[in-house]
C-alpha positions in Angstrom: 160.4 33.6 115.9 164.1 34.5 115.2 164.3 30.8 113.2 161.9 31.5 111.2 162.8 35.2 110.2 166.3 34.3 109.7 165.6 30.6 107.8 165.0 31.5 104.2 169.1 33.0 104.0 170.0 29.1 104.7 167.8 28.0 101.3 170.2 26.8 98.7 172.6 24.7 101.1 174.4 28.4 102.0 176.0 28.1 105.6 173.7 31.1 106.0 174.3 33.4 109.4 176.4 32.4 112.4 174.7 33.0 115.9 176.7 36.3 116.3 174.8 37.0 112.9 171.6 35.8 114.3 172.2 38.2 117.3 172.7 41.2 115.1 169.5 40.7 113.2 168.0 40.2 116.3 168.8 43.7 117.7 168.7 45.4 113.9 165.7 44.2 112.5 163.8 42.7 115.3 164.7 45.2 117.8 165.8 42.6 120.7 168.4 41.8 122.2 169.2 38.1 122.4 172.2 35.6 124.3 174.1 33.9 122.1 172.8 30.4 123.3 168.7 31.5 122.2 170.6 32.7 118.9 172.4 29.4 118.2 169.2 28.0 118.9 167.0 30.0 116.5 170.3 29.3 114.0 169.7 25.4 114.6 165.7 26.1 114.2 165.9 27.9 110.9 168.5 25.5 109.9 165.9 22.6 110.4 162.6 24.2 109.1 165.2 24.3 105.3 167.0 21.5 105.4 164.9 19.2 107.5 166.5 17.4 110.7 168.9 14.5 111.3 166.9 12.3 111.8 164.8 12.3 108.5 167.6 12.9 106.8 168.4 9.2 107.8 165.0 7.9 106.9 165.6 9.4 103.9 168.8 7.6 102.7 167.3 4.6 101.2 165.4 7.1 99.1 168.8 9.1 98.7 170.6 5.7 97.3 167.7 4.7 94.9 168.0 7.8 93.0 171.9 7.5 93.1 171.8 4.5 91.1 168.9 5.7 89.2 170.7 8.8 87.7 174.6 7.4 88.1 174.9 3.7 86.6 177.4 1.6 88.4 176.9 3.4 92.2 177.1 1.1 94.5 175.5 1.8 98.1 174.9 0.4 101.2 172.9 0.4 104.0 173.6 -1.4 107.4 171.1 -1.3 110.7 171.4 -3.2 113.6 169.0 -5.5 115.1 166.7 -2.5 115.6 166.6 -1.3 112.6 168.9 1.8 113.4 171.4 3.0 111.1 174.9 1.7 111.5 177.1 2.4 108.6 176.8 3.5 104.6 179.0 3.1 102.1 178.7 4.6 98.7 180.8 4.7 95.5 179.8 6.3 92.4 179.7 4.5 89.2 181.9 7.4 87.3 184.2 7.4 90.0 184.4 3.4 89.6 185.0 3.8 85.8 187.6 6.1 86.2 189.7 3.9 89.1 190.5 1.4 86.3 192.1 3.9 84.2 194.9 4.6 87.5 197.1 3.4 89.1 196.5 0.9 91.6 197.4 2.8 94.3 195.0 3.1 97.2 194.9 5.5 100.1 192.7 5.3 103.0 191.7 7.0 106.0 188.9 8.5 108.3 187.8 11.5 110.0 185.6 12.4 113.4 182.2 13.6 111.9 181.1 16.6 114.4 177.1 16.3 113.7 174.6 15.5 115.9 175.0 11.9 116.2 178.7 12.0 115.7 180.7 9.1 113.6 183.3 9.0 111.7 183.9 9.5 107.8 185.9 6.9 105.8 187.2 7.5 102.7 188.9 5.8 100.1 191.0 7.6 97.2 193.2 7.2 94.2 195.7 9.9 92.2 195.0 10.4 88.9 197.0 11.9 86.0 197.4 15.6 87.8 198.5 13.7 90.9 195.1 15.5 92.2 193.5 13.6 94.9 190.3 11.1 93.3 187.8 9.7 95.3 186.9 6.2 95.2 184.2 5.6 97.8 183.0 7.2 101.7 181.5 5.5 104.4 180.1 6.2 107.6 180.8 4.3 110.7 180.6 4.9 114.1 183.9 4.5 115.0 187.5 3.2 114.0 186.9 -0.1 114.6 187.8 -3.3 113.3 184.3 -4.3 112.5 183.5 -1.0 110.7 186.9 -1.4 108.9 186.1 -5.1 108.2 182.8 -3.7 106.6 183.9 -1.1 104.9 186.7 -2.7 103.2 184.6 -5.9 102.3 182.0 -3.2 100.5 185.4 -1.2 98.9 186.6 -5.0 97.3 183.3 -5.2 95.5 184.2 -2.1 93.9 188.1 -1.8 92.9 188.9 -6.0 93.1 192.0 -7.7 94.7 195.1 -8.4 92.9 198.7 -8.2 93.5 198.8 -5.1 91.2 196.7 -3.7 94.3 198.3 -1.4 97.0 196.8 0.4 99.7 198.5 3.2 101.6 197.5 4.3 105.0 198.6 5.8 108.6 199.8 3.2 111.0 196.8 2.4 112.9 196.4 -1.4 114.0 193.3 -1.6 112.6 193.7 -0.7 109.2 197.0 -2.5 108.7 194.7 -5.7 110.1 191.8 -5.8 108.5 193.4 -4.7 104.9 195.6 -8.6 105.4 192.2 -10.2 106.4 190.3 -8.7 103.4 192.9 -8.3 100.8 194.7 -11.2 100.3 196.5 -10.4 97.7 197.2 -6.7 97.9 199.7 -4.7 99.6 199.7 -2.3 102.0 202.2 0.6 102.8 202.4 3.5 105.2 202.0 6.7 104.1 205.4 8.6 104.3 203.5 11.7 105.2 202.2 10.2 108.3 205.3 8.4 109.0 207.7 12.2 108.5 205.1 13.7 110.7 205.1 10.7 113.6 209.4 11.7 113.5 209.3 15.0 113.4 207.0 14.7 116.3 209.1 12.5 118.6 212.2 13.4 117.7 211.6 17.1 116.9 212.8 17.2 113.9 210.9 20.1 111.7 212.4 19.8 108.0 212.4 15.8 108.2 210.7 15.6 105.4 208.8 18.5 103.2 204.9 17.2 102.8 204.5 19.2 99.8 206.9 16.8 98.1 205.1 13.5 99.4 203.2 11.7 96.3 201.7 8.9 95.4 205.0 6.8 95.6 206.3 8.1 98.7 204.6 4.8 100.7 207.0 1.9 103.0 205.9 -1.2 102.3 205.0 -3.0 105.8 
């Protein structure tokens, strides 16, 4: 009952209350007084009867993908499920974001993130610096971990998109994987290590706090491995 008196403040993709908001309703309009567990709960409910759940959001990212490319010449997506049929990874590039890459400079940065939904994953993301030296996005995936397959994958699905050349160079922490599968994909290109990373990997074992400033790390600031 709380779900559904508290669901219409999540329309419009708003974060909408926290469960210590939930709570408060609860006990102000509803006259009960609730735990914070049934009020995460009734925050996950409403949150669900808005937005729909997980798991048709992922029968709905064919759908999601069609339109893409419908509305946004030039996306390219795609879709991989294991044997089955369950998702496994996406990757996605839109066609403006594709047009503009060949106006930059080829200058590549990539890395991932820990996705903290339902059923987990990780978030890839390749990106460029354009004119500004403002961070531009090239193309995401989602994987399920940081793996050599999924970095295989995605980096076989980012070549369709930017090309290989010697002109190329890709910048990146100084994880194994990524240093491996960019050689085994990118014949051609080059691939540094992100100065950032490397200042903060110093600082850290040698305690050094003023190593390096990041707020004067750019686009050039990579060591060629």
């Amino acid at each position: 009952m709380v779900g559904e008196k508290v669901a219409p403040q999540y329309v419009g993709g708003e974060k909408g209350p926290t469960p210590k908001d939930v709570q408060t309703y609860a006990r102000t309009h509803l006259n009960v007084k609730i735990s914070y567990y049934k009020a995460w709960r009734g925050r996950k409910h409403a949150q669900s009867l808005i937005r729909g759940s997980p798991e048709q959001s992922f029968h709905l990212l064919p759908s999601y993908c069609y339109m893409l490319k419908k509305v946004n010449p030039r996306t390219i997506t795609h879709i991989e499920v294991n044997g089955d049929n369950i998702f496994k990874y996406l990757f996605l590039a839109f066609g403006v974001a594709i047009k503009g890459f060949e106006f930059m400079r080829k200058v590549v940065g990539i890395d991932g993130t820990f996705l903290k939904s339902q059923y987990k994953g990780v978030l890839l993301v390749a990106t460029a610096q354009d004119g500004n030296e403002q961070c531009y996005p090239i193309a995401w995936g989602i994987v399920d971990s940081e793996n050599e397959d999924a970095w295989t994958w995605f980096l076989s699905k980012l070549k369709e998109v930017i090309g290989d050349s010697d002109e190329l160079a890709f910048i990146s922490d100084m994880a194994l994987s990524i240093k491996k599968e960019i050689s085994n994909v990118f014949d051609k290109a080059h691939h540094g290590a992100c100065a950032w990373h490397v200042s903060q990997n110093v600082r850290n074992k040698f305690k050094c706090a003023d190593i390096v400033r990041p707020e004067k790390i750019s686009v050039s600031n990579f060591l060629l491995l």
